[in-house]
TIVEX-765681 format. One record per residue: residue in one letter; x, y, z of N, C-alpha, C, O in turn. Coordinates in pm, whole numbers. Example, Ala and Ser with C-alpha at 12.3 -4.5 7.8 and 13.67 -1.06 7.14 Angstrom:
<recs>
+--------+--------+--------+--------+--------+--------+--------+--------+--------+--------+--------+--------+--------+
: residu :    n.X :    n.Y :    n.Z :   ca.X :   ca.Y :   ca.Z :    c.X :    c.Y :    c.Z :    o.X :    o.Y :    o.Z :
+--------+--------+--------+--------+--------+--------+--------+--------+--------+--------+--------+--------+--------+
:      a :   1319 :   -569 :    780 :   1230 :   -450 :    780 :   1320 :   -330 :    780 :   1424 :   -332 :    846 :
:      s :   1285 :   -225 :    708 :   1367 :   -106 :    714 :   1290 :      3 :    787 :   1341 :    114 :    804 :
+--------+--------+--------+--------+--------+--------+--------+--------+--------+--------+--------+--------+--------+
</recs>
This chain:
<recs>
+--------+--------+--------+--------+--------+--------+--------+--------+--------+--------+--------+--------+--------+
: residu :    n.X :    n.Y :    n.Z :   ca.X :   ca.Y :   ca.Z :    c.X :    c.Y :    c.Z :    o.X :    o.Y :    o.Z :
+--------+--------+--------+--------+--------+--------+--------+--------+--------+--------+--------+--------+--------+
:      x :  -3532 :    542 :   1503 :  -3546 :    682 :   1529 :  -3594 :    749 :   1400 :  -3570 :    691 :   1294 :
:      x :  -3665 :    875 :   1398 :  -3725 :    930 :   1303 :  -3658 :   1055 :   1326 :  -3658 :   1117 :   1433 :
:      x :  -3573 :   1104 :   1165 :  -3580 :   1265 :   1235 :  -3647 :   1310 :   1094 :  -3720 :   1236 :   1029 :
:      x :  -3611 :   1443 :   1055 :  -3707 :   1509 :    913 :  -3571 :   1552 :    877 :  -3483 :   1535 :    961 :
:      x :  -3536 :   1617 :    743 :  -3457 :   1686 :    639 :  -3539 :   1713 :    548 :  -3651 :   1687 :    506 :
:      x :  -3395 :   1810 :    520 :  -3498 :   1879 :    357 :  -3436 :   1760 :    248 :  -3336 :   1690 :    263 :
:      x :  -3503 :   1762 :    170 :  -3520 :   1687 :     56 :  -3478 :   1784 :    -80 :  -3414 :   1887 :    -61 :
:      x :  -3510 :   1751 :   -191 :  -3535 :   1790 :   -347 :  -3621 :   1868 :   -326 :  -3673 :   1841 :   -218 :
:      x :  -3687 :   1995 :   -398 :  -3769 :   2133 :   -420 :  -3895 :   2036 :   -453 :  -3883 :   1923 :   -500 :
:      x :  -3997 :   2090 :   -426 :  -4143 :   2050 :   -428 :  -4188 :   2046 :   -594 :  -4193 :   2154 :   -653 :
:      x :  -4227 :   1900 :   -680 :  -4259 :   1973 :   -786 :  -4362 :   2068 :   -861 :  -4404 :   2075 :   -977 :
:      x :  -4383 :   2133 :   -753 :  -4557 :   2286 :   -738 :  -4476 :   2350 :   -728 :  -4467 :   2405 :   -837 :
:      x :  -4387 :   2393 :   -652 :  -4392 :   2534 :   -592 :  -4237 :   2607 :   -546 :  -4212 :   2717 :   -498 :
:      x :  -4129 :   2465 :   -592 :  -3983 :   2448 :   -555 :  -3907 :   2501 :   -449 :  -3798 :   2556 :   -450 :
:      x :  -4017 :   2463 :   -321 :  -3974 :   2467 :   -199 :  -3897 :   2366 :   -162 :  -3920 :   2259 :   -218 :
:      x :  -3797 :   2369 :    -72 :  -3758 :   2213 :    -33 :  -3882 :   2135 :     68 :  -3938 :   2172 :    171 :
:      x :  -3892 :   2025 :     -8 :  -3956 :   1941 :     62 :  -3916 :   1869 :    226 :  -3796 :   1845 :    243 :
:      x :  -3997 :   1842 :    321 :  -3956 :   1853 :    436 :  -3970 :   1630 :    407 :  -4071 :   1565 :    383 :
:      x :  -3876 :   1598 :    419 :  -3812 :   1460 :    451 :  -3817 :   1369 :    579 :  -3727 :   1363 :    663 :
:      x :  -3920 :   1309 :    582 :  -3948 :   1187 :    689 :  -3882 :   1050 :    694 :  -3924 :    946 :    642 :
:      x :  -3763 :   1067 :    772 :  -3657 :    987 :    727 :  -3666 :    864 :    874 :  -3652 :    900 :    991 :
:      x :  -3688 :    742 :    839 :  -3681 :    664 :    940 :  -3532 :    575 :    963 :  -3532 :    487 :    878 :
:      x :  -3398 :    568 :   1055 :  -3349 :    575 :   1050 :  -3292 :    440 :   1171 :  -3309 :    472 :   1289 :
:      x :  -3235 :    314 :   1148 :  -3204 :    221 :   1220 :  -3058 :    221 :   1248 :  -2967 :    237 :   1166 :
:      x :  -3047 :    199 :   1386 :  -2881 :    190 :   1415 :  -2880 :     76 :   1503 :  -2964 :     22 :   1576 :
:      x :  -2750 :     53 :   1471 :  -2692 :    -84 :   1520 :  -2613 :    -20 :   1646 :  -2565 :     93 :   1649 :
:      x :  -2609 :   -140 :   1774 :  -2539 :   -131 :   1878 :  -2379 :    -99 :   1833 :  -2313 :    -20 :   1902 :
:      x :  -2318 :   -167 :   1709 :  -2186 :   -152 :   1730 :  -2141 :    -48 :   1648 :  -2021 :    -29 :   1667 :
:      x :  -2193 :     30 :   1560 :  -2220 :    153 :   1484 :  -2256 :    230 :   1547 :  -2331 :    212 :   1643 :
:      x :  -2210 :    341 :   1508 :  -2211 :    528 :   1564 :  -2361 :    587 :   1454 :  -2456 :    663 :   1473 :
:      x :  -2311 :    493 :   1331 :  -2417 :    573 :   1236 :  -2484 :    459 :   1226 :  -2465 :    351 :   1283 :
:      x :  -2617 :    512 :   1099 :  -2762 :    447 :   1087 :  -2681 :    344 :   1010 :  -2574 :    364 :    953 :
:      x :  -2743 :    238 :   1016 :  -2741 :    118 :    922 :  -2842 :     93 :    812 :  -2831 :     12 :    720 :
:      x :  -2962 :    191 :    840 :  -3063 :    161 :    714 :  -3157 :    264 :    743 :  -3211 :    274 :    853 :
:      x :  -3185 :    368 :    613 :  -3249 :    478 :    619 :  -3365 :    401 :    541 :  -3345 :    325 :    446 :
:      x :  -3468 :    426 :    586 :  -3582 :    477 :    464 :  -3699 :    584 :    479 :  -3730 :    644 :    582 :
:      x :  -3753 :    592 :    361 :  -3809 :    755 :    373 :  -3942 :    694 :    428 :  -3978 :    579 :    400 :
:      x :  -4006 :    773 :    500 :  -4142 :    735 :    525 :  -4258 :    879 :    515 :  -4377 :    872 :    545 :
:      x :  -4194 :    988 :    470 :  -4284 :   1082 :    418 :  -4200 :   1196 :    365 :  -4090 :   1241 :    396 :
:      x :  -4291 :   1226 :    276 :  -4222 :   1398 :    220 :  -4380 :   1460 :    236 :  -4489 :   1402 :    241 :
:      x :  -4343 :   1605 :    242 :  -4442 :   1674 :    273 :  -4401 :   1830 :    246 :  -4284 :   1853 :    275 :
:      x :  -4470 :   1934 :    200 :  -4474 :   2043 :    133 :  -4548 :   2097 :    211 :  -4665 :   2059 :    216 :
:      x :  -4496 :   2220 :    312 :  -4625 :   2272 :    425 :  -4683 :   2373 :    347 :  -4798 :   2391 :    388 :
:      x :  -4659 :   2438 :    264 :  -4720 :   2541 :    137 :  -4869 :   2474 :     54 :  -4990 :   2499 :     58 :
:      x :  -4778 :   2373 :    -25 :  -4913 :   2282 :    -72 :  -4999 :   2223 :     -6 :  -5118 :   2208 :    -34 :
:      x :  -4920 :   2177 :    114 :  -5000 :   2054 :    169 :  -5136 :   2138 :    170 :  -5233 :   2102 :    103 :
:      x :  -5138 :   2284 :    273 :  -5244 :   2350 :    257 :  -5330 :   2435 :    200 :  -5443 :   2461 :    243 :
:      x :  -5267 :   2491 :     80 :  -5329 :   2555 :    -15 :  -5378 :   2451 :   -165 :  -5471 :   2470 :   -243 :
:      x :  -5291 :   2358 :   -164 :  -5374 :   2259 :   -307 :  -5362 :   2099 :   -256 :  -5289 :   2015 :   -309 :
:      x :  -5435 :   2082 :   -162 :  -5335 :   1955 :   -105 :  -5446 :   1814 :   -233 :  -5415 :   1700 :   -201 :
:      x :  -5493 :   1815 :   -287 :  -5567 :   1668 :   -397 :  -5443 :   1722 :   -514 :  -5375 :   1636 :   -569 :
:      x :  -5418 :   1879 :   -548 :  -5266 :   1836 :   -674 :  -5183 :   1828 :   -618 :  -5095 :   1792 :   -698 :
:      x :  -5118 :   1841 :   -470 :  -4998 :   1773 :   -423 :  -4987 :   1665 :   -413 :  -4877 :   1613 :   -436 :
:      x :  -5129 :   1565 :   -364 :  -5121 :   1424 :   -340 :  -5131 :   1390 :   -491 :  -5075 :   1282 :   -514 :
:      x :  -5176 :   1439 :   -585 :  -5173 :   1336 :   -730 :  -5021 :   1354 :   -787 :  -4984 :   1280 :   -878 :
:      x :  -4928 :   1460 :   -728 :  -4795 :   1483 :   -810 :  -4731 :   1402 :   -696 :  -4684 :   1296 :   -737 :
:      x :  -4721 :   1417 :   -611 :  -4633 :   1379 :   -511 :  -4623 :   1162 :   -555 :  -4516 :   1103 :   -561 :
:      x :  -4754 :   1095 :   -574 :  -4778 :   1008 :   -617 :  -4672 :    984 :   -731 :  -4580 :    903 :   -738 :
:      x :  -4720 :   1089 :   -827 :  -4714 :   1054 :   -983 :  -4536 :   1058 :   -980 :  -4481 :    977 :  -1055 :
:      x :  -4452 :   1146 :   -900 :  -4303 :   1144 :   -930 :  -4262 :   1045 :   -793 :  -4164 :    977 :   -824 :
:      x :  -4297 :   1024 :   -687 :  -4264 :    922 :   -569 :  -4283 :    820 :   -549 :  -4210 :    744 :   -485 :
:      x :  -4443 :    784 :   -625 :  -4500 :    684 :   -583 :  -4566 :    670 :   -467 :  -4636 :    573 :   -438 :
:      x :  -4550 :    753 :   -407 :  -4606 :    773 :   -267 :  -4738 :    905 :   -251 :  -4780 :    970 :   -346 :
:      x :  -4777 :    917 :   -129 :  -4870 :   1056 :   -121 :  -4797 :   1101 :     -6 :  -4826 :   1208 :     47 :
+--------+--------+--------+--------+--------+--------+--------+--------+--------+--------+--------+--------+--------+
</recs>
């Protein structure tokens, strides 16, 4: 299952970042057994500077 959260403040613009959280559960568990992130995203930047969001977002995540 995928849901979104906020995350840590954007490092542009210190919005909270919106959190693409992919999320596995086990039959005998209530809760997830293994989160991982599969996107962050800044709806501010994404569209007003989105080539310096993707080079920062990289440069502190590792990711775009």
């Amino acid at each position: 299952m995928t849901i979104t959260r906020y995350g840590k403040p954007c490092p542009l613009c210190r919005t909270p970042l919106l959190v693409d959280v992919y999320q596995v559960h086990s039959a005998q568990s209530d809760f997830p057994t293994t989160e991982r992130v599969t996107g962050r995203r800044c709806p501010g930047c994404q569209a007003a500077r989105p080539e310096q969001r993707t080079e920062v977002m990289r440069a502190v995540y590792g990711d775009a």
